[in-house]
Structure formats: C-alpha cells, structure tokens
C-alpha positions in Angstrom: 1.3 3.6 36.0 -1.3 0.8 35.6 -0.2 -1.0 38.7 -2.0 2.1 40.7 -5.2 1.2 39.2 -4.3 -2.3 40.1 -3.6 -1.6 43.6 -6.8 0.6 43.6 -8.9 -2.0 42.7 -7.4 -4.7 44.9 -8.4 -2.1 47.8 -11.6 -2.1 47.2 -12.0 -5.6 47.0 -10.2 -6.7 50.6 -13.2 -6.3 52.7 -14.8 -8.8 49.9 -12.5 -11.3 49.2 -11.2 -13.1 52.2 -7.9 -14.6 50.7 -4.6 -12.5 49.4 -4.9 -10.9 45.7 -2.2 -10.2 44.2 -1.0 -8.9 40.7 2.7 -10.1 39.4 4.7 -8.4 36.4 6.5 -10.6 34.0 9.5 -11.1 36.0 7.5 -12.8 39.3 7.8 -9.4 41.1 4.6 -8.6 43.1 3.5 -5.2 41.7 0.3 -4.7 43.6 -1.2 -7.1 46.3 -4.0 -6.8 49.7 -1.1 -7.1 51.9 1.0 -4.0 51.8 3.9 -5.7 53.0 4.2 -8.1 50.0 5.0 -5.4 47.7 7.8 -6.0 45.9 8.4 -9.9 46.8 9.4 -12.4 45.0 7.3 -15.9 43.3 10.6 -17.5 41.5 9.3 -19.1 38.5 5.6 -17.7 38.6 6.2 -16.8 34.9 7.5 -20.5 33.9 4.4 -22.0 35.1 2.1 -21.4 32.3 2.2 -23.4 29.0 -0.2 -23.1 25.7 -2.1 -26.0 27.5 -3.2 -24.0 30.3 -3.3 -20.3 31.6 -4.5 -21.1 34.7 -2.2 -23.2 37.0 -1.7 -23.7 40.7 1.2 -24.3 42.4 2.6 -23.4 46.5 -1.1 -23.5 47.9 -1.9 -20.0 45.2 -3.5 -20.0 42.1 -2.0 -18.3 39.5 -3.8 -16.8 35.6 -2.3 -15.5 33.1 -3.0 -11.5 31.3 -1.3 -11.7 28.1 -0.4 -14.4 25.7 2.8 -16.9 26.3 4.9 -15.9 24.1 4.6 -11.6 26.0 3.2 -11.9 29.7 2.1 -8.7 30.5 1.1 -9.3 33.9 0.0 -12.8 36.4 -2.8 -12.6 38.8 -2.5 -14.7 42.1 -5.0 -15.4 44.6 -4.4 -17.2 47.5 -5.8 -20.8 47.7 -5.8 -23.8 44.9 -9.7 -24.6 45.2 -12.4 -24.0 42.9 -13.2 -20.6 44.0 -9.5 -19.3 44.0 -9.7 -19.8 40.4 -13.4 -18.0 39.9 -11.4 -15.1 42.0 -8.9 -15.3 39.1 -10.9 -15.5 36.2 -13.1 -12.1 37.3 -10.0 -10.2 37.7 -8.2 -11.4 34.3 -11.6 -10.2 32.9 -11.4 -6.8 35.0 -7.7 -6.3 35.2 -7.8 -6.8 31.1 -10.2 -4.1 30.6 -8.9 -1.8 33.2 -5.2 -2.1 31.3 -6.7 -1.8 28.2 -8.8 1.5 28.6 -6.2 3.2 31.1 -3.7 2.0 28.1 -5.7 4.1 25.7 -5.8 6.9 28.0 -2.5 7.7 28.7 -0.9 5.8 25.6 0.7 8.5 23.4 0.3 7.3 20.3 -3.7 7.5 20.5 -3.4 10.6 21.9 -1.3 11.3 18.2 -4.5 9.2 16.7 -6.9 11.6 18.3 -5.5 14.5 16.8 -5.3 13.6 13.7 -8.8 12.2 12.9 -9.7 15.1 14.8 -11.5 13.1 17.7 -10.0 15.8 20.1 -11.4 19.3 20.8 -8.6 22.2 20.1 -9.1 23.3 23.9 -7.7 19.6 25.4 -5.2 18.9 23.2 -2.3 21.0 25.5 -4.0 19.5 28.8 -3.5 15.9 27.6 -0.3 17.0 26.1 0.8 18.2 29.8 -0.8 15.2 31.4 1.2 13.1 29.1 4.4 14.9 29.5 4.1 15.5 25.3 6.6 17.6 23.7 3.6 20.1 21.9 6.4 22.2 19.9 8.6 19.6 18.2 8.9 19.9 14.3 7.0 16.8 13.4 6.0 15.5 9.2 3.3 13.0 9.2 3.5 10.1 6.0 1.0 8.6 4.6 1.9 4.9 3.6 -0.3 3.1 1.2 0.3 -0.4 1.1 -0.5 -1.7 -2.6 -1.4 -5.2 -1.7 -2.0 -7.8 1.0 0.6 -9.6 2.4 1.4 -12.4 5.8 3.1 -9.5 7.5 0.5 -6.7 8.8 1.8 -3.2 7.6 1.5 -1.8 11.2 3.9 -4.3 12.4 5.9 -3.8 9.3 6.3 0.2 10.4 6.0 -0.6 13.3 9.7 -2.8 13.5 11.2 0.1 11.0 10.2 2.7 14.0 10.7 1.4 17.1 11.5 4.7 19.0 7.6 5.2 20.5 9.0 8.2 22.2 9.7 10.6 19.1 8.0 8.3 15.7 4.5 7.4 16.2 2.5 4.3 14.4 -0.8 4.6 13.7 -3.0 2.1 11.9 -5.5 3.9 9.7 -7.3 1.3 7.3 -6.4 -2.2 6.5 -3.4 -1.1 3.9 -3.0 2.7 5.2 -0.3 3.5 8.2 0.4 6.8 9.2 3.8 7.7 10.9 3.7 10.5 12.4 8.1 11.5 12.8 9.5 13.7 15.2 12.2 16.0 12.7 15.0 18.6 13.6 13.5 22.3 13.0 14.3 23.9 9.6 14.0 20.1 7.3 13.2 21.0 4.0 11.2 18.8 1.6 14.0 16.9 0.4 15.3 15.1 3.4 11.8 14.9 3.8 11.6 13.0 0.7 14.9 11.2 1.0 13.1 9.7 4.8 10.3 8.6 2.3 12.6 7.1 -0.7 14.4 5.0 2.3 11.3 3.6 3.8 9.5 3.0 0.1 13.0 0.8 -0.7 13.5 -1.1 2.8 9.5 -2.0 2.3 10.2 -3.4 -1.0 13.5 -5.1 -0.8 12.9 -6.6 2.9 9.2 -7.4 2.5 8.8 -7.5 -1.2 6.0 -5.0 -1.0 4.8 -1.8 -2.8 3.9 1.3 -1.5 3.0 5.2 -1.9 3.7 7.3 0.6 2.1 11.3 0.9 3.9 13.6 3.0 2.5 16.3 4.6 3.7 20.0 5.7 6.2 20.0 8.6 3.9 20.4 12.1 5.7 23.1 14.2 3.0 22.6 16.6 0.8 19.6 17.9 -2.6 21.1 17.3 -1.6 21.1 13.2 -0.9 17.6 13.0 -4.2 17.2 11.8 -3.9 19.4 8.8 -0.6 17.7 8.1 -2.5 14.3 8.0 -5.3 15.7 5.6 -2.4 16.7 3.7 -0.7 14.0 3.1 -4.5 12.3 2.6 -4.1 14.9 -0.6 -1.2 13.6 -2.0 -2.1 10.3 -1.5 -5.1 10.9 -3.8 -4.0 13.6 -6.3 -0.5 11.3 -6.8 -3.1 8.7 -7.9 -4.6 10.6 -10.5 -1.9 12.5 -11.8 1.6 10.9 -10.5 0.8 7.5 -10.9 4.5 6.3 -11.5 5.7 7.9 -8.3 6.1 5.9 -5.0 6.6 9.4 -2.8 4.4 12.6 -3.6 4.6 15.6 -1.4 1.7 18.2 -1.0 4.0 21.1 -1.5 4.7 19.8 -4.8 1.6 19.0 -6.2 0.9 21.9 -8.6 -2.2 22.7 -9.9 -3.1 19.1 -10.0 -4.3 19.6 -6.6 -6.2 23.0 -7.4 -7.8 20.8 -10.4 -8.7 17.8 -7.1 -10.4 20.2 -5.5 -13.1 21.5 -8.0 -16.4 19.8 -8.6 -16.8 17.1 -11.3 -19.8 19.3 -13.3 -17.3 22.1 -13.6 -14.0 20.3 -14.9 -16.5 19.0 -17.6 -17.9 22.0 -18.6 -14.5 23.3 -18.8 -13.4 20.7 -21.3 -16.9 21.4 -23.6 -15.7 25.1 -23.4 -12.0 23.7 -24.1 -12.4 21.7 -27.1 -15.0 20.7 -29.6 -17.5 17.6 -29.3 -15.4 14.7 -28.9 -12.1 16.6 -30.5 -10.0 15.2 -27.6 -11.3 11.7 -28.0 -10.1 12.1 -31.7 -6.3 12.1 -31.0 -4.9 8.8 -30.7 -2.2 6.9 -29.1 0.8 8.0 -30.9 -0.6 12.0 -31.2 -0.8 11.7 -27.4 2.8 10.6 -26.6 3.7 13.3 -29.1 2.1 16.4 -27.0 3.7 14.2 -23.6 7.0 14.6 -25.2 6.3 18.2 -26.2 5.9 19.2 -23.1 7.8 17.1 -21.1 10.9 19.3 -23.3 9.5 22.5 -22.3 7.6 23.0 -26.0 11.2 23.2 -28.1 10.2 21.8 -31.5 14.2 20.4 -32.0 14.9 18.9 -28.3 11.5 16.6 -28.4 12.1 15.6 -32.2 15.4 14.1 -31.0 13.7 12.7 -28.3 11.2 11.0 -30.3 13.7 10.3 -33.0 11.6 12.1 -36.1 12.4 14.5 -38.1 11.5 18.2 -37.0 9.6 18.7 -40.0 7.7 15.6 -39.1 7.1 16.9 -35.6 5.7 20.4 -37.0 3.2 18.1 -39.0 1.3 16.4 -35.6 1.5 19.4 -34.4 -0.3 21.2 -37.1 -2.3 18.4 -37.4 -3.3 18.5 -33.7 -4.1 22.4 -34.0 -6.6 21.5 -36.6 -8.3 19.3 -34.6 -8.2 21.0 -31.4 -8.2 24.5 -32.4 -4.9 24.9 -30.1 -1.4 25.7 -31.0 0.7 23.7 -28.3 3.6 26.5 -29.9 1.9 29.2 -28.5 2.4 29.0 -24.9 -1.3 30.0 -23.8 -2.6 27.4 -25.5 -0.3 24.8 -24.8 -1.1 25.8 -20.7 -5.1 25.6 -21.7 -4.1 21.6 -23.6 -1.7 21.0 -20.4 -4.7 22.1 -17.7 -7.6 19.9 -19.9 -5.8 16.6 -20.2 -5.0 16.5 -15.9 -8.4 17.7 -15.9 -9.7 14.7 -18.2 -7.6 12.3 -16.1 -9.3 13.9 -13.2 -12.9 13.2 -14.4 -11.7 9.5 -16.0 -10.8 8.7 -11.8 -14.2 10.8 -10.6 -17.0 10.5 -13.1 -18.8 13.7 -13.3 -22.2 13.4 -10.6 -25.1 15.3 -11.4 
C-alpha cells in the first residue's frame, strides 16, 4: 500500500525534476517510477550493489540509495543520471520516502492500532472505523499478557516475543517499557483461565530455558470485543502489581484469581493502616517472630486443622496448641476461631501491602 504514496509523490515531483525517479522493492522490481510504462521492469542486481561501505552507488548511467539497512532492504531509490545532483535527488527522497513509510507505516500498521487501544490513545467512536479501514476482525476472543522481564539481557524482549509470535495477523507485540511486552493473542471463543494459564506456563518456560531469562506474566479477562482490550490490559497491569506484593513466588498470576488481595491494592495506604491500629495492639504484630510466623503460614495454608499442620511442621499437636495460645495472647485473636483467623489472614496481606506502599499522608 506504501508504493501509492510513493507513486503519489513521484507525481508531483515530474514537472520538477527533469530526470526519471524511480522507487525499487528488494527484489530490483520497479514499484513506482515518473514513467508509467516502467512499472513493473526489471534492474537485475540493483539490490547486490550496495555494501556496508556505501549506500549510495551508481551503476548503468542511474544512481541508485538505499532505504533500509543491508542486511533487510526495504526499498532502493533510483534516479536517472550518475552526477553530483542525481545523488542530491537521492538523498532528499531517502529522507522523504523514509518518513513517508514510516508515518503511513504507523497508520495503517495493525499492531499500533492494538497499541492505541490499549493505552487508550484512541477515542471509543474511531476505534470500529480504523478497525474497518484496517480490515480488523473487532469481535474475535482475544487475552492480552503482560510480560515482565526480570532483568536485562543482549537479546531485546520485543524481539524475544516477537520470534515466539510471529503470526502478525492474529498475536500482536507491543513494546511497553524497557522490560514490559504485551501480547495481545487472538483465542478460540469459550477458553477458560486454565488454557489461558497453560499459554502463560509455556511462554514463562521457553523464555527461561531458550534465553535463560525470568519473567511474570499477568493475564487479563478474555476481550470478546476490540473496544475492551484496554480494560484487559489494565487488568493484567493489576496482576502484574498485586502478584508482586502478595504472589511473589509465582511466574503467572491471573486477575480473575486474585482474591481479595486485589480489593486490599485498591484501598488507600491511610486506611489499611488504620485498619491494622484497629486490628491489633501497638506494635503486637511486630512482636511475633520468625518461627511464630511460619507457624500461622502453615496454619492456614492447612485450612486451620490443628493435626494436618502439626504433621506438616513435624511438632507435636500439643506443641502447636501452645503458639497458638501464645499468639492469641499477644494478638488478642484466636486463629481457631474462624473470624478471627479471616481478620489475622486480611492484616498480614494488608501489612505486606503497606511494607511495598508506605502509607502517604
């Protein structure tokens, strides 16, 4: 579609210019040119002219300059003549040519129309009339994930997703942030949040045994339509950030199963700590140490039976019943009694919560 601007541009200039202009694609084939007729002819070895020494060459009585880099030619520009002034012609128009590509690119590239929507750089109202323009598919079930890269590597995390989703028809790669890459994937109707999670598990393993890096990935609600991509992207923003307070050992962390940890991310700072004032006494949750800690974990990690966490823990049950006692002292909460042990199980996210956000007053 390009080569229409190309041709439109070379029209303009043919009352100017009095030499043949002409635009080649990688293959030597004229794609737009002054003289109508040449459409669609032939330079044999136009692209094997170039080398990393030179982008501009001349060679049959044209000059020739390159748009692109040597190792992908995206396009040659020829202008007839091998003086001085044929190649001032050719520099102008790599310049113009460039940035024509490049913004008509961005206009009618898909995957920054996808970019648009999600960072909500669209209004509601155009998003079907670009879709149309764009021939875009508006109702396919699509999940947008999040990938976090944890660290800096040679390999760019774009290009990394990028080569693991080549299909730029159905799975769309957007770079975000210098470690953050959103794919945006194109699913069958009806996918529940396991194979969801399962696509997520696969890419989080290839990453890490092919490239030897870690990463978290938050997945978002399935989009049944294009204008709630962007609420799937905030989404899986969310799990991104709540994973990091409260899921910190998991590499995939889905919105729909975040609990109430995301109810808790959503509250301001001054009311989680007045919460945990109300909660407990002065410095009473500070009090318990390491090994009273790993004891309430365990407690309710086995769904508050006294005899299945003491054979986790390997103590005795009376010994359990102790630290538990002990803890009810301290706290003024019975983790037995299953309100209190919801009130203990709400603080302690909460604390993790303020540890990550320091209350702001």
């Amino acid at each position: 579609m390009s080569t229409r601007v190309f041709q439109s541009v070379i029209n303009q200039l043919k009352d100017t210019v009095d030499r043949t202009i002409a635009v080649l694609d990688e293959t030597g084939t004229i794609v737009a040119c002054s003289e109508l007729v040449r459409m669609g002819e032939k330079m044999p070895g136009a692209a094997e002219l170039f080398s990393d020494d030179n982008e501009v060459v001349t060679n049959g009585g044209n000059t020739y300059r390159l748009m692109g880099s040597f190792a992908k030619i995206d396009n040659i520009i020829m202008v007839q003549g091998d003086d001085k002034e044929s190649a001032d012609i050719c520099a102008v128009l790599a310049v113009s040519f460039t940035n024509i590509k490049n913004l008509y690119g961005e206009k009618y590239d898909k995957s920054s129309f996808i970019k648009n929507i999600i960072l909500d750089n669209i209004l509601p109202s155009d998003i079907y009339i670009k879709a149309k323009e764009l021939h875009f598919n508006a109702e396919s079930s699509r999940a947008v994930f999040f990938v976090r890269f944890a660290e800096k590597g040679e390999v760019i995390p774009y290009d990394i997703m990028q080569n693991m989703f080549p299909d730029k028809n159905k799975d769309y790669v957007i770079s975000i942030g210098e470690n953050d890459v959103v794919l945006v994937k194109e699913v069958k109707t009806g996918i529940d949040q396991k194979e969801l999670e399962k696509i997520a598990h696969s890419i989080v393993d290839t990453i890490s045994a092919e490239f030897f890096h870690s990463v978290t990935i938050g997945i978002g609600s399935v989009s049944e339509n294009i204008k709630d991509l962007a609420t799937a992207f905030r989404e899986s923003q969310v799990a991104i950030e709540v994973g990091k307070v409260f899921d910190t050992k998991k590499s995939v962390i889905s919105y729909e199963n975040l609990g109430i940890g995301r109810l808790i991310y959503q509250l301001p700072t001054t009311l989680c700590d007045m919460f945990l004032h109300e909660v407990f006494k002065k410095g009473s949750l500070e009090s318990l140490d390491h090994e009273t800690l790993m004891t309430i974990q365990a407690f309710f990690e086995n769904n508050l039976n006294v005899s299945e966490t003491s054979r986790k823990l390997f103590v005795h049950r009376n010994t359990l019943v102790y630290r538990l006692e002990k803890i009810r002292k301290i706290t003024g909460l019975d983790l037995r009694e299953f309100e209190h042990a919801i009130t203990f199980k709400v603080a302690l996210m909460v604390k993790k919560y303020l540890t990550s956000k320091p209350v702001k007053y």
